[in-house]
C-alpha positions as CSV (number, residue, x, y, z in Angstrom):
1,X,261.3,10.2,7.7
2,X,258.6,7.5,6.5
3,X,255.8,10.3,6.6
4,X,257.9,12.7,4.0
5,X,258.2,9.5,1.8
6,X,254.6,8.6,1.9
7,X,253.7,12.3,0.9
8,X,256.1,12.3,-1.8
9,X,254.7,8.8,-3.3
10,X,251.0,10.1,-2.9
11,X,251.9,13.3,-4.5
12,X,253.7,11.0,-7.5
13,X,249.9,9.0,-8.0
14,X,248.1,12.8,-8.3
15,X,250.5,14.2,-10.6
16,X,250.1,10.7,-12.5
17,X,246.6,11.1,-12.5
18,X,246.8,14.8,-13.6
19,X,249.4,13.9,-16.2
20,X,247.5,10.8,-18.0
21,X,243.5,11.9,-17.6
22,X,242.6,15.4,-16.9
23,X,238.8,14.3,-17.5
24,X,239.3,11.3,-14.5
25,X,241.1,14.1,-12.7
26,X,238.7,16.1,-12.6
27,X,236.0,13.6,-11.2
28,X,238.8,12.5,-8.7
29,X,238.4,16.5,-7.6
30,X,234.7,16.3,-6.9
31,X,235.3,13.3,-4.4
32,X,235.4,14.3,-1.1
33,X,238.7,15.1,0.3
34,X,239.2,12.5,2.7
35,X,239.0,9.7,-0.3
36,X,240.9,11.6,-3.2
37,X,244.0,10.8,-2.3
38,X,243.2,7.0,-2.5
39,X,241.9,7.2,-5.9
40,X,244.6,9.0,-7.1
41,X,246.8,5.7,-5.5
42,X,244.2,3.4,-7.3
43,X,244.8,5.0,-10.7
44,X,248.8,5.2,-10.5
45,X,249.1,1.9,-10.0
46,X,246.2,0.9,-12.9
47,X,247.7,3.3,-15.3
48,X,251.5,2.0,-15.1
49,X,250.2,-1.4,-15.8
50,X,248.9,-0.2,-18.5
51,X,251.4,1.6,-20.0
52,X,253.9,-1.3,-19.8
53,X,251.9,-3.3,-21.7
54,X,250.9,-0.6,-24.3
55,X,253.5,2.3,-25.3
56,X,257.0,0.9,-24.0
57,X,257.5,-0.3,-27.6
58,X,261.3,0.2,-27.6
59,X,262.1,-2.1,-24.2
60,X,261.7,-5.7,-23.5
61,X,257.7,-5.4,-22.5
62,X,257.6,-8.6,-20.8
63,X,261.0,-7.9,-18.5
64,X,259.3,-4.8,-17.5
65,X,255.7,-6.3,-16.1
66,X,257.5,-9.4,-14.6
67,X,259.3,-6.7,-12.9
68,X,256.2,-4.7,-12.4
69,X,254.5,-8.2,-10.5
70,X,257.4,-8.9,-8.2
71,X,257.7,-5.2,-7.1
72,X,253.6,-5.0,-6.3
73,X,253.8,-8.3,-4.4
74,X,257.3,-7.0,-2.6
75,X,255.3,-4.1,-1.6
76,X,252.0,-5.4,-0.2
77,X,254.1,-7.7,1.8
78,X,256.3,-5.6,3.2
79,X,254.0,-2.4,3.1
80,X,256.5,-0.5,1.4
81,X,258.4,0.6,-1.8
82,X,261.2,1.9,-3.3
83,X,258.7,2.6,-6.2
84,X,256.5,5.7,-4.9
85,X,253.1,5.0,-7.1
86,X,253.5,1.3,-5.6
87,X,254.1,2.7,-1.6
88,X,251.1,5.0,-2.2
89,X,248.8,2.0,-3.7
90,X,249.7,-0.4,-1.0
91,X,249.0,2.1,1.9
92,X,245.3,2.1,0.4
93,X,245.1,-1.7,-0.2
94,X,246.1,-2.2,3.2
95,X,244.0,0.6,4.4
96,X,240.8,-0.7,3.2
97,X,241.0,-4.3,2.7
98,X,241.1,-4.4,-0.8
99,X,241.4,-8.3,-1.4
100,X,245.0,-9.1,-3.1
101,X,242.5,-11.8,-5.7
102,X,241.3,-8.1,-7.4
103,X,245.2,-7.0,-8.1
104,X,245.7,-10.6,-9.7
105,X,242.5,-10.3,-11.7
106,X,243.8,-7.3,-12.7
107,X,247.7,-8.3,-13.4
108,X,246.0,-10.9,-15.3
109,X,243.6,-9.2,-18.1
110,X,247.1,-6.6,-18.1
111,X,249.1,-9.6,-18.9
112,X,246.9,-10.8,-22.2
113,X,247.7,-7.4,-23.4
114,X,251.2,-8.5,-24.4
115,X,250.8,-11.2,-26.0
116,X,246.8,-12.1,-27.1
117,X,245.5,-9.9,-29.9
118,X,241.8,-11.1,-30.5
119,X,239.1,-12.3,-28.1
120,X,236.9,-14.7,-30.2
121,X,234.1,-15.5,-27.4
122,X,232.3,-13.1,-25.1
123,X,233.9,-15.6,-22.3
124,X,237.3,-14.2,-23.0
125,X,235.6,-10.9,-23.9
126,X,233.9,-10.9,-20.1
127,X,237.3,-12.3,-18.6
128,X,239.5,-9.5,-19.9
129,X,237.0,-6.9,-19.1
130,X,236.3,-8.2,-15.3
131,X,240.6,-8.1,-14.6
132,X,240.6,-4.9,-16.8
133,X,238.0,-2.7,-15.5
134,X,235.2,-4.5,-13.4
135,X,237.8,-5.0,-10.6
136,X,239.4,-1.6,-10.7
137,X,235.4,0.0,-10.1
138,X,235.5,-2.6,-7.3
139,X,238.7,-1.1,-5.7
140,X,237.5,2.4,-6.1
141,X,234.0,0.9,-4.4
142,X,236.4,-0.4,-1.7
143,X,237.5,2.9,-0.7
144,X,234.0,5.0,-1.1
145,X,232.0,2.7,1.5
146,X,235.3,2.9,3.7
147,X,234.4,-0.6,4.9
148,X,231.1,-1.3,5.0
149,X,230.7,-4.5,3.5
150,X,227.3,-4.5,3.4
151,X,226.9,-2.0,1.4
152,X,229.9,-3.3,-0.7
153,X,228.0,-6.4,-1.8
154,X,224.7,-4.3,-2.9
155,X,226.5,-2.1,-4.6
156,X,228.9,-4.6,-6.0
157,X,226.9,-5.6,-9.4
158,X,226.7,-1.6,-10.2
159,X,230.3,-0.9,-9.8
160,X,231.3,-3.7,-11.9
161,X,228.7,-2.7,-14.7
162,X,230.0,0.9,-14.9
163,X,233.7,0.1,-15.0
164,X,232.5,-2.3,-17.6
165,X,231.2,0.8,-19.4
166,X,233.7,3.2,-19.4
167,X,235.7,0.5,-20.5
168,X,234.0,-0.4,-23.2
169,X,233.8,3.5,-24.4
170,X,237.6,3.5,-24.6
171,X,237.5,0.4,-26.5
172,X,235.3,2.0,-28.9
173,X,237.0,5.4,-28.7
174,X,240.4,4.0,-29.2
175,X,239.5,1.6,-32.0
176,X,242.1,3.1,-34.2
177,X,244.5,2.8,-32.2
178,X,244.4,-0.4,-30.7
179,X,243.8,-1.8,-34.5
180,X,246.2,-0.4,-36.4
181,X,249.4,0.3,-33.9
182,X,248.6,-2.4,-31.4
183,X,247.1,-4.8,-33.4
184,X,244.2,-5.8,-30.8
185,X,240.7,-6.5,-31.4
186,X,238.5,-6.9,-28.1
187,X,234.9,-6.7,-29.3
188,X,233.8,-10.3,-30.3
189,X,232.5,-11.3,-33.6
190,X,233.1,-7.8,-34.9
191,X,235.5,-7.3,-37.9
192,X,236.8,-4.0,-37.1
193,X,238.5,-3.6,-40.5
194,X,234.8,-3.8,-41.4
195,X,232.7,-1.9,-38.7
196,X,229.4,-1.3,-40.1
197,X,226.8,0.7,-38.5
198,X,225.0,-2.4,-37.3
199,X,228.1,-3.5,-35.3
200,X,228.6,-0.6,-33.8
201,X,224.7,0.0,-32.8
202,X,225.4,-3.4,-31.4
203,X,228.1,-2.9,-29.6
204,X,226.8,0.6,-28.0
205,X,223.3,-0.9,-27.1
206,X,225.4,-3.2,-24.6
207,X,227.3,0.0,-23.2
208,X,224.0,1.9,-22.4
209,X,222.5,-1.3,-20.6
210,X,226.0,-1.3,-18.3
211,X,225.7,2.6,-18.3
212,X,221.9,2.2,-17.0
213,X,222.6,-0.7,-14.4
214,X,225.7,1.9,-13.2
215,X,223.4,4.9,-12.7
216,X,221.3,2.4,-10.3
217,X,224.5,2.5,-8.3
218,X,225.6,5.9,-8.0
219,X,222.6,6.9,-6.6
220,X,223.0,4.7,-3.7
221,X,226.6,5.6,-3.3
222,X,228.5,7.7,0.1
223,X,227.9,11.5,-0.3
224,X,231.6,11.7,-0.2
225,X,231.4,9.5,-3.6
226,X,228.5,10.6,-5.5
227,X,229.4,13.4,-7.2
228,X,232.6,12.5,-8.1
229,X,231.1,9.2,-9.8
230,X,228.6,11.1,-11.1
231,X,230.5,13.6,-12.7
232,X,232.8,10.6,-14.7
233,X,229.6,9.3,-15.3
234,X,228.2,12.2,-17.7
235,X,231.6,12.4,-19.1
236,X,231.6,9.1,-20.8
237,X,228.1,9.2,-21.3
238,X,228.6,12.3,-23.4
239,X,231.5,10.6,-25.0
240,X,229.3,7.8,-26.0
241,X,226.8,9.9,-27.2
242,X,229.9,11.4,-30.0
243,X,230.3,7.8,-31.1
244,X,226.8,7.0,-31.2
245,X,226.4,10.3,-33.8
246,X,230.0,9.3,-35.5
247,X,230.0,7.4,-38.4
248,X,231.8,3.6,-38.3
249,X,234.0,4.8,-40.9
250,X,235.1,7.7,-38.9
251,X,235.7,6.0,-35.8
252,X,237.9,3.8,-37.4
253,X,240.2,6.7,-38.6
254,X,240.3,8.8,-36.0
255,X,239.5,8.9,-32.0
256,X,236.7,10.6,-31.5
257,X,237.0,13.5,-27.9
258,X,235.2,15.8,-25.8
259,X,236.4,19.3,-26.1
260,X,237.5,20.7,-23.1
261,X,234.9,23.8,-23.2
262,X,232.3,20.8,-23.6
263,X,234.1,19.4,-20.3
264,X,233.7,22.0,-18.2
265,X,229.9,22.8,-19.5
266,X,229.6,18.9,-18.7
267,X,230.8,19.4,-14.8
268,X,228.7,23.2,-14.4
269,X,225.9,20.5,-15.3
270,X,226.7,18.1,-12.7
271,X,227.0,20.3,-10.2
272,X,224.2,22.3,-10.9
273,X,222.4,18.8,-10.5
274,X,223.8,18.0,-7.5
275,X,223.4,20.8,-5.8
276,X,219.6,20.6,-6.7
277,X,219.4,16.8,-5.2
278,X,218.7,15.8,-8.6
279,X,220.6,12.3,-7.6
């Protein structure tokens, strides 16, 4: 039966959302019930991009996210696949409109990822961070206004600023990483063999403008969204906040967290604001 296939591929997206990000999990949780699910098909799909193009070190990358593309377009035009994470993300693309252009955007940034190391201009800077992040807040905003365009397009500018944050913080966050085993620089005109506390204030001065044109946003969001937004919200802000307090030097040698009691003191907050009507 189709149905028990569809429930195993959308319980495949949770348990890939549990698996990778127990932080985004945990927002995904405070979303109301009748959208979860579709985030969780949101992220799967995201998150296997991205781990093609950045820990499958030992296979051909390139064979594996040419295989990736065919597969996502075989499945939104035939509104099903073999693959479950793929079947569960198509049934929300197709569910709420989301507009096949996002997906490429998407594909796109994912592609650079495999071969381009260095973004020289805030133009390429921009283009990568609009296919890697802008468009997946845009997808999420697809689902949370469950069709209202109008609301879509005045919320639009927000979403894409706060995916541009978050994504930003993991930049930041994963320096190391991304520098020494990947060999990718994204921040432009920023020697990152050199980060100096200048460069970084820089650099996190243009993540608390995206952060503060994001908040605008949230407030304005679906009840059924707002807390769940909000909650990833804090999280990163409080995760900017560590690498605001962290030494350059430090950040480049190790990636900085929130500890998990810090976490759940984080979400009591929320709540306890939400439940208030502090938003």
């Amino acid at each position: 039966m189709k149905s028990i296939f569809d429930t195993i591929s959308f319980d495949c997206s949770r348990n890939v959302t549990k698996s990778y990000s127990t932080s985004f999990s945990a927002a995904v949780k405070m979303l109301a019930p009748s959208i979860r699910q579709d985030i969780y098909n949101i992220y799967g799909f995201v998150r296997f991009a991205d781990e093609i193009v950045d820990t499958f070190h030992d296979y051909n990358k390139e064979v594996l996210f040419e295989m990736f593309e065919k597969d996502i377009a075989s499945a939104l035009e035939n509104k099903i696949s073999l693959n479950p994470i793929l079947n569960s993300f198509q049934h929300t693309v197709h569910k709420y409109s989301i507009p096949h252009s996002m997906i490429a955007d998407f594909m796109k940034s994912m592609r650079l990822d495999l071969h381009k190391s260095e973004y020289k201009t805030f133009d390429e800077y921009n283009e990568y961070i609009y296919g890697s992040a802008d468009v997946v807040g845009l997808m999420c905003l697809k689902v949370f206004v469950n069709g209202n365009e109008k609301q879509f397009s005045e919320l639009k500018n927000s979403a894409m600023r706060l995916g541009s944050a978050f994504q930003k913080v993991n930049f930041l966050r994963d320096l190391k990483t991304d520098y020494e085993d990947l060999h990718r620089t994204y921040f432009p005109n920023t020697d990152l063999s050199k980060l100096d506390e200048h460069s970084k204030d820089a650099i996190i001065k243009e993540i608390e403008a995206d952060f503060e044109a994001g908040f605008e946003g949230i407030l304005k969001l679906p009840l059924e969204a707002k807390f769940g937004v909000y909650t990833a919200f804090i999280y990163y802000k409080k995760l900017l906040s560590k690498l605001k307090n962290t030494p350059s030097l430090e950040i480049k040698n190790t990636r900085i967290r929130v500890p998990d009691y810090q976490k759940f003191g984080l979400l009591a907050k929320c709540y306890v604001n939400y439940r208030l009507n502090l938003l």
